[in-house]
C-alpha positions, -999 to 999 in steps of 0.1 A, spaced: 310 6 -35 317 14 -4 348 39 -15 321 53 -40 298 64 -10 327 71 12 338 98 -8 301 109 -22 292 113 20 326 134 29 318 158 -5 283 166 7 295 171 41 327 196 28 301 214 5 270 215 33 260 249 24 251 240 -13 234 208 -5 214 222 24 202 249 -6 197 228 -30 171 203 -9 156 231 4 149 245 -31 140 215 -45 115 211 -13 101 251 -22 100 243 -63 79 211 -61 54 221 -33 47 253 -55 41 231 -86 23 205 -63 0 231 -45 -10 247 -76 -18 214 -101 -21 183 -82 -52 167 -95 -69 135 -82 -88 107 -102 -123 98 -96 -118 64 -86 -129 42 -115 -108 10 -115 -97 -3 -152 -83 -41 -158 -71 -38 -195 -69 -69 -213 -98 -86 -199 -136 -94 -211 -152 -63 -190 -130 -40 -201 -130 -48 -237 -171 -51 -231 -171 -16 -215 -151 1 -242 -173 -13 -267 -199 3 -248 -186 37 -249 -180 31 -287 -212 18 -298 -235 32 -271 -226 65 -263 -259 76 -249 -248 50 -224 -225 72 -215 -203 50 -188 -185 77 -171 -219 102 -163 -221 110 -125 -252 99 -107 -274 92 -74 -305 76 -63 -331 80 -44 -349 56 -31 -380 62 -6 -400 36 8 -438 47 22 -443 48 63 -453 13 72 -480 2 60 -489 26 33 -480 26 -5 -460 48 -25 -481 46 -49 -514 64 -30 -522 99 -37 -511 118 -9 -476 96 -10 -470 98 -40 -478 137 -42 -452 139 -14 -427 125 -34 -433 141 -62 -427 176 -45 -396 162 -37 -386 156 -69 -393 182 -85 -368 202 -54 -345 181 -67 -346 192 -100 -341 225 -93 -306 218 -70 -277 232 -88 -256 203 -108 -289 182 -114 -292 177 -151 -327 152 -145 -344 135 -122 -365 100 -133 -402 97 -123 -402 63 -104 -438 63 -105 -445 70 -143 -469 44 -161 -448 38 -190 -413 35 -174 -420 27 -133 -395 14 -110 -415 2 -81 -410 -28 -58 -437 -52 -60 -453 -45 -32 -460 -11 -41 -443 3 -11 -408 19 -25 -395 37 -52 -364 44 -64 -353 76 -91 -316 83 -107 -305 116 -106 -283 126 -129 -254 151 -123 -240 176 -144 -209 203 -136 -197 179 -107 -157 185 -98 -135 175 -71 -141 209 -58 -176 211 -51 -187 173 -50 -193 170 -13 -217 204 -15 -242 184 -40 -244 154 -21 -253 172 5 -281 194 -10 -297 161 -20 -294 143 10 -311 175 25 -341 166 1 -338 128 16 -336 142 52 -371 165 45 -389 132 31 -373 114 65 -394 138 86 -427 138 69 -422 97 82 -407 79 45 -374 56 47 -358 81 24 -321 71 14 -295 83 -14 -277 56 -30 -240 57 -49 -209 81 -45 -197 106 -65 -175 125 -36 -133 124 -44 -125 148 -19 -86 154 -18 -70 131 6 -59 136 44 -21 130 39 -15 133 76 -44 132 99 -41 132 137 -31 94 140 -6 96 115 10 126 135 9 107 165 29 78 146 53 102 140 57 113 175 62 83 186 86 73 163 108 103 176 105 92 213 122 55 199 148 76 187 154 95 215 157 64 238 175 45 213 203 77 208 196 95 245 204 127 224 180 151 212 206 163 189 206 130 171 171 118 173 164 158 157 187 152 131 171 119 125 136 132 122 146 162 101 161 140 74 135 118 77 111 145 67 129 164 42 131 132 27 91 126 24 85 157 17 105 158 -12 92 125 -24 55 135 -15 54 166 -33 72 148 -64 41 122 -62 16 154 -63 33 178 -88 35 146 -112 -2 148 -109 -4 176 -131 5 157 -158 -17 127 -151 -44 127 -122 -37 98 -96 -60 80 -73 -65 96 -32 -47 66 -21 -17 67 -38 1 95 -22 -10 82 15 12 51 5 41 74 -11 45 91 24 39 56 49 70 42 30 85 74 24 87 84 61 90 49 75 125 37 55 133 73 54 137 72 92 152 36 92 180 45 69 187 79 89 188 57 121 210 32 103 237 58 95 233 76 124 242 47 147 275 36 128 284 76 127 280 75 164 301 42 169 329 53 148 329 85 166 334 65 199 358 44 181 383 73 179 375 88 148 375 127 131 339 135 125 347 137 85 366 103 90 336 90 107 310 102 83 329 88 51 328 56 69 295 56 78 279 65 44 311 40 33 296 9 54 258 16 69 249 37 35 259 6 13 233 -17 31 209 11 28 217 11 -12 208 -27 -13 181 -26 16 162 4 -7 172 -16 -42 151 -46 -26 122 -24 -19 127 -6 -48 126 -39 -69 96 -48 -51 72 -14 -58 86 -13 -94 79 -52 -97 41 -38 -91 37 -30 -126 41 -67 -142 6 -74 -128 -8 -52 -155 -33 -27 -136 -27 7 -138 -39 18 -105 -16 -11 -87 14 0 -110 7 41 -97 9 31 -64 42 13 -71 62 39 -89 50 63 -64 61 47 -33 91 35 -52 100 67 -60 94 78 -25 121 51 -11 144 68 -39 141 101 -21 151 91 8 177 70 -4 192 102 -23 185 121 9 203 96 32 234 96 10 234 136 5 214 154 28 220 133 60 260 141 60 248 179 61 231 174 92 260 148 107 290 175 100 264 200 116 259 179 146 297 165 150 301 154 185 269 164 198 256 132 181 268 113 213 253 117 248 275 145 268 300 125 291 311 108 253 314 137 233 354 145 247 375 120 214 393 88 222 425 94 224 433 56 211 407 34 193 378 23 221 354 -4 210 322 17 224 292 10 208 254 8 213 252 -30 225 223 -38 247 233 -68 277 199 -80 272 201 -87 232 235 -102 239 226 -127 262 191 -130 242 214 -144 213 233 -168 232 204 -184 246 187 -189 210 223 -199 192 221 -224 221 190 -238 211 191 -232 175 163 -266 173 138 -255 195 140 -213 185 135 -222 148 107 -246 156 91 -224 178 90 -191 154 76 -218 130 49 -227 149 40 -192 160 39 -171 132 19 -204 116 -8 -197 139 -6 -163 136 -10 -172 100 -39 -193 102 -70 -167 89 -54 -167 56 -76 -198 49 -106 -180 53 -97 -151 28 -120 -135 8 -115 -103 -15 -134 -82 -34 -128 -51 -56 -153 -31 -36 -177 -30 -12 -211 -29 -24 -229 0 -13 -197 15 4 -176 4 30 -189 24 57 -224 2 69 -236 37 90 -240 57 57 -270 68 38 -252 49 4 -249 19 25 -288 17 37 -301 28 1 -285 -6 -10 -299 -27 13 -331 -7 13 -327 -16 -29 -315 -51 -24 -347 -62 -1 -371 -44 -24 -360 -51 -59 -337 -78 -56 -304 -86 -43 -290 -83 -79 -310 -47 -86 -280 -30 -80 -255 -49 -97 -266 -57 -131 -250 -74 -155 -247 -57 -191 -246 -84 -213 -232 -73 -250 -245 -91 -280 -222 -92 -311 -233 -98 -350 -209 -123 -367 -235 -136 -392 -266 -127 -405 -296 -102 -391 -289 -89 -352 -328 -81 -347 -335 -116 -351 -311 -131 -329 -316 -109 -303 -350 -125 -288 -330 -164 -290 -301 -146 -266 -326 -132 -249 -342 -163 -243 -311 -184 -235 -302 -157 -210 -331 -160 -194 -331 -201 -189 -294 -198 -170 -293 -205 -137 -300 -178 -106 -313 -150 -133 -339 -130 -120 -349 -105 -150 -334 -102 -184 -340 -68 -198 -342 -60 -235 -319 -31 -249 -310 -9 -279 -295 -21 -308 -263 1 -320 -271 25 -352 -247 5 -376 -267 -29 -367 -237 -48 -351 -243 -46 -314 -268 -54 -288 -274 -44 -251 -290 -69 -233 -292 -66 -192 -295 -92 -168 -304 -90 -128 -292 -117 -110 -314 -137 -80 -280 -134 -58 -259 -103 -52 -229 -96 -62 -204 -111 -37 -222 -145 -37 -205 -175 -57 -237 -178 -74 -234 -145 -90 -201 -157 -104 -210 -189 -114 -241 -171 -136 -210 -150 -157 -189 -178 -166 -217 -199 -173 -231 -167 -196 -191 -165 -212 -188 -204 -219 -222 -200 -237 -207 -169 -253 -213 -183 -286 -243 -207 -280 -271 -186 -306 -257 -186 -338 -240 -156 -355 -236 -139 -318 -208 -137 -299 -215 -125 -258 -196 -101 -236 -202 -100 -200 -196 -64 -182 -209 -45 -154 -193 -41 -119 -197 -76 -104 -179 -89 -134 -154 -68 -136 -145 -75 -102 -143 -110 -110 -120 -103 -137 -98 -84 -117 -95 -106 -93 -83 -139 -116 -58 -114 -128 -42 -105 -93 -44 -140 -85 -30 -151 -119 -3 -123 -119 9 -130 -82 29 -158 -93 47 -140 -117 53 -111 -97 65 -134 -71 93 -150 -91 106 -113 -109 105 -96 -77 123 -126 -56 144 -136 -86 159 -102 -90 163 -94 -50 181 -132 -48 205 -115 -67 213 -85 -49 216 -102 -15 235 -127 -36 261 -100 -47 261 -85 -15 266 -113 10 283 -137 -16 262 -167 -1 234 -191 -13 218 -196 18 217 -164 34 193 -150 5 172 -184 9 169 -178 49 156 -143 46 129 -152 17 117 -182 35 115 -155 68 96 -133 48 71 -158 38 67 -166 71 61 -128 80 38 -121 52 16 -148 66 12 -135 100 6 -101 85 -19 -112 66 -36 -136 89 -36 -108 116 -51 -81 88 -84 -109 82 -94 -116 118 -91 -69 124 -108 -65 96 -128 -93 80 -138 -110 110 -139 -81 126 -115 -83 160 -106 -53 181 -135 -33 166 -136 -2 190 -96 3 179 -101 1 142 -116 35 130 -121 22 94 -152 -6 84 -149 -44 95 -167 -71 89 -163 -68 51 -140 -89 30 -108 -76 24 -102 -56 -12 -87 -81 -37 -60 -51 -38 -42 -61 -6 -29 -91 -10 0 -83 -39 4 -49 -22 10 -63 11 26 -92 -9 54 -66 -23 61 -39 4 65 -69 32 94 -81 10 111 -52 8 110 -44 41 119 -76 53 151 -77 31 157 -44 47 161 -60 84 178 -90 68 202 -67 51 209 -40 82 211 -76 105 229 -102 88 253 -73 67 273 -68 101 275 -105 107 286 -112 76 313 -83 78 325 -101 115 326 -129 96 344 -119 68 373 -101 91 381 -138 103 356 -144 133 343 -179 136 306 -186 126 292 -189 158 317 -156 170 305 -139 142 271 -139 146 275 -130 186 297 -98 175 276 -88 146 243 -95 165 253 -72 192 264 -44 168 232 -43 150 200 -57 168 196 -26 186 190 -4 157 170 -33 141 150 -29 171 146 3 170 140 8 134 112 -19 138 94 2 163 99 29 142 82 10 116 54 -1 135 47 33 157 46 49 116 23 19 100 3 18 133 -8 55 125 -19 49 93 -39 15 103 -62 41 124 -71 55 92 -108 53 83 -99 39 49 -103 4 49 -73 -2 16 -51 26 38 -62 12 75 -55 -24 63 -23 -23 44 -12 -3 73 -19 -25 98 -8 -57 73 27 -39 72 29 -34 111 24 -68 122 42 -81 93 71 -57 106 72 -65 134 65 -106 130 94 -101 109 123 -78 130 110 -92 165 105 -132 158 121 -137 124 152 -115 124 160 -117 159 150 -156 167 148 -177 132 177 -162 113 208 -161 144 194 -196 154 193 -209 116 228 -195 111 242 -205 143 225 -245 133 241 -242 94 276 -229 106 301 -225 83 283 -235 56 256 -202 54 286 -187 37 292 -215 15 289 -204 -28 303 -223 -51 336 -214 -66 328 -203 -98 301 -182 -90 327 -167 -63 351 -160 -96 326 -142 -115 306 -123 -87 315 -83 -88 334 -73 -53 313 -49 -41 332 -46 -12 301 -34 12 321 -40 46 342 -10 41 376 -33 41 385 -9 12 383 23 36 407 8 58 438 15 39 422 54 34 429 60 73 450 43 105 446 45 141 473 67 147 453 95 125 421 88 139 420 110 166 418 150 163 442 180 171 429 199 205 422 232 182 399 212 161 379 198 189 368 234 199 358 240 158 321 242 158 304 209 144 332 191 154 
């Protein structure tokens, strides 16, 4: 492999002109294709294969006056204290006001709360609530009729009502790259100006970086056209995108630089750093790659988007680190390296970007290889500790943001009508035997003697005879336990009146159902995506324990990550910082995402760390000398390309999107749990305490494993010292 990259880095870098065009193009093609048709979903969440969806298709199907997918708000208005809503001069009042709303573009009707035959007024008279119904409402012009009818809300609000406007029907296109984000990016760049001291290098760094991201980004959008995706899904293609696409730059970069100190030709010294550094960036982005792609075995749609799309993102800036990157490192040459080390070696010079401090840091833990591994234990386990008190959900009821007017209109709803008003159950009644009509009242009435139900609700009868809608409000709201315990006891009963079968819908069930399914599909995600990226470090390190080292690692990592993300955001810690909602539970979303990018990128630092080690070891160093040399040689840049990571993900975890702000801040903790404590503590001191035996694979798995060969040892016999230094009229070449 490494010969394979070797020769693919010194082609791009010969033919720079055509592969400079040819990303620029590509960049110029897709972000007129992406400008012109990227087209966003409206949010709805789908769980095929489960009871709520199968109940909610039936719906569709046998109640299309039902119509599941119209847009609508509410209204709700609550008399100044002490009055009632129903009196003449309030209820004139609010009448007016309806009928302004009736006449606001995009309103198809309005519902008269207060009419005899169909009211919907609390019982104590004092507030009413009306649907709105939307027609004509787009992406485009969303925000504008939420905001004529909040106007109407706002007039009530000064004549002295409570006047709120409940639901959402606002999918504005997303903010990519806000102001946070750009400052993560900033401060990614001054990391890799202190880590290079060039501004040549940390430029060239950036510039890949972005090219990278941009191609991958505008891929995401101008696929789009095709089918719409949800608003979070490309904010997730460009946090990965940028944060490996930097890391793998900075990966390259730094062996460029050392084997240009080392005496090498700047051709010589990019074929052997595409050669060596890109081959761990090939297996470091297969891991993540492996892990995004492994999204789609849990069987959502909107978890398997956000996979490919961040997966295809890391492809990008894999492609770009093996093609485009060489462009920009024959255009730099020598400038890569700080001035007084730009004049060549004129014999082989062991220079490279070791850091004292990190080599004395890893004597001191091989030293006390007991007490380091003990102590990260014991750390990150704290760290970990909040993941006991999980809870998920699939939304937040009544929005996340507990300021809005959506927000008050469901508690306003939930103190006046009920905690379950807002969340009702649709309940599905199915003929197997015999005459629907009279069945109907027995469901009714079984419904009605289960637990924690507050109203049961009588409803249409499909035109071919076969269906029922029943609805049932629950005396709990839809996050409590005994809201869930009233579905399954409604599905075990499914087929309790005879010749009806039962299907239980509606949001709070479906969230339930989701949820089961993440948690039931977890485990096999776990084993596929761990399984397969076993294998790859297998291949790559030809070791048993090595691969077992990093997952256990991981697990640690993922654990402080995710204890860290419930105390920000569900207990609610560091509140002024976080500019998304706390206090909430977490959505049931995060876990498996956090769950599969963490890996990933923690193979990523176990790869770029241990793949130097391993190549020390490999060239005849002792265990223990082994891990000092390859240590040295590459925990700088794993430093570096954890901060990288962190100042990136720390952006996006500022974002006022609670699914955005805390898988963001899940992956920068996790990051850096996982390059600072793991990486640079557990796995040297675990090594150091195994010896000779990390390396250890049985013999005839050593017979049939592929050489891969991703120390360069091949590329030695390609060049000698003697050659490795250039002619004095090639020094003065440009780029060289």
């Amino acid at each position: 492999m490494a010969r394979l990259l070797s020769r693919l880095g010194r082609f791009s870098a010969r033919h720079r002109v055509l592969f400079l065009v040819g990303w620029v193009v590509a960049l110029a093609l897709l972000a007129v294709v992406a400008i012109s048709s990227m087209r966003f979903s409206d949010g709805s969440f789908d769980v095929p294969g489960t009871e709520s969806s199968r109940a909610i298709s039936t719906l569709d199907e046998e109640f299309p006056s039902a119509d599941t997918d119209t847009k609508s708000l509410q209204l709700v208005v609550e008399a100044p204290e002490g009055q009632q809503i129903t009196s003449p001069e309030r209820s004139a009042e609010l009448q007016s006001a309806l009928e302004r709303l009736r006449g606001t573009d995009h309103v198809s009707a309005v519902s008269d709360p207060l009419d005899p035959e169909q009211p919907y007024v609390s019982r104590d008279t004092t507030t009413a609530l009306a649907t709105i119904s939307l027609t004509g409402v787009t992406d485009d012009n969303s925000e504008a009729v939420h905001a004529d009818i909040v106007a109407v809300a706002d007039d009530l609000r000064h004549d002295g009502f409570t006047a709120e406007v409940g639901g959402s029907i606002a999918n504005p296109v997303p903010e990519i790259l806000g102001p946070t984000e750009i400052v993560g990016a900033v401060l990614a760049f001054l990391v890799l100006f202190l880590t290079f001291g060039s501004l040549v290098a940390a430029g060239a760094n950036m510039a890949g970086a972005l090219v990278g991201v941009g191609v991958g980004i505008l891929g995401v959008l101008g696929f789009s056209a095709i089918t719409p995706i949800g608003s979070t899904t490309p904010i997730l293609a460009v946090m990965l995108g940028l944060a490996v696409g930097i890391d793998y730059c900075l990966f390259v970069i730094a062996r460029f630089r050392a084997e240009l100190r080392s005496g090498r030709t700047v051709d010589d010294a990019i074929g052997r750093s595409i050669g060596t550094a890109g081959s761990s960036v090939v297996f470091a982005a297969a891991t993540v790659i492996i892990a995004l792609v492994g999204l789609t075995v849990v069987g959502i749609p909107f978890i398997s988007e956000m996979g490919l799309a961040a997966a295809f993102a890391v492809f990008v800036a894999v492609l770009m680190t093996l093609t485009f990157l060489p462009v920009l490192l024959r255009t730099m040459g020598r400038r890569a390296l700080p001035r007084k080390q730009r004049d060549p070696a004129t014999t082989p010079q062991r220079t490279d970007d070791r850091i004292g401090f990190l080599d004395r840091w890893v004597r001191v833990v091989t030293k006390n290889r007991v007490l380091s591994i003990v102590g990260c234990v014991v750390l990150l386990g704290i760290v970990a500790a909040p993941v006991l008190s999980l809870r998920t959900t699939l939304d937040i009821p009544g929005g996340e943001d507990p300021e809005s007017t959506q927000r008050a209109a469901y508690d306003l709803v939930a103190d006046k009508f009920g905690a379950g008003a807002q969340n009702p159950l649709v309940v599905l009644v199915e003929r197997e035997d015999g005459d629907l009509t009279e069945a109907l009242p027995k469901v009714q009435r079984a419904l009605e003697r289960q637990e924690d139900v507050a109203t049961v609700i009588p409803g249409a009868v499909s035109e071919n005879g076969d269906w029922a809608m029943v609805t049932v409000l629950a005396d709990s709201g839809p996050l409590s336990d005994r809201t869930t315990d009233l579905i399954q006891s409604i599905r075990a009963d499914a087929d309790e009146t005879a010749g009806t079968h039962l299907l239980v819908t509606g949001g709070t069930a479906v969230a339930l159902d989701s949820n089961e399914k993440l948690q039931s599909a977890l485990v096999t995600y776990l084993i596929v995506v761990v399984g397969l990226s076993l294998l790859l470090l297998i291949l790559m390190f030809r070791s048993l324990l090595v691969p077992l080292i990093a997952t256990v690692g991981y697990l640690l990592s993922l654990g402080a990550g995710m204890g860290a993300t419930i105390a920000i955001f569900q207990w609610g810690w560091l509140d002024p910082l976080i500019s998304a909602p706390q206090g909430n539970p977490l959505l049931s979303l995060l876990p498996i995402i956090l769950t599969g990018i963490l890996f990933g990128l923690a193979m990523d630092y176990q790869v770029f760390l241990v793949s130097r080690i391993h190549e020390a070891h490999h060239r005849g160093l002792s265990a223990r000398e082994a891990i000092l040399d390859g240590f040295g040689r590459s925990a700088p840049v794993v430093v570096a390309a954890a901060a990288i990571m962190a100042a990136v993900f720390g952006g996006f975890a500022l974002s006022p999107s609670s699914l955005v702000g805390s898988i963001a801040l899940g992956l920068a903790v996790g990051v850096v749990a996982d390059a600072f404590i793991v990486r640079m503590i557990l796995v040297p001191a675990t090594l150091a305490l195994l010896g000779n035996a990390a390396w250890w694979v049985p013999r005839w798995l050593d017979r049939i494993l592929p050489q891969l060969d991703t120390e360069g040892l091949s590329l030695d016999s390609e060049d000698d010292w003697s050659a490795r230094s250039e002619p004095e009229t090639a020094r003065s070449q440009p780029g060289r």
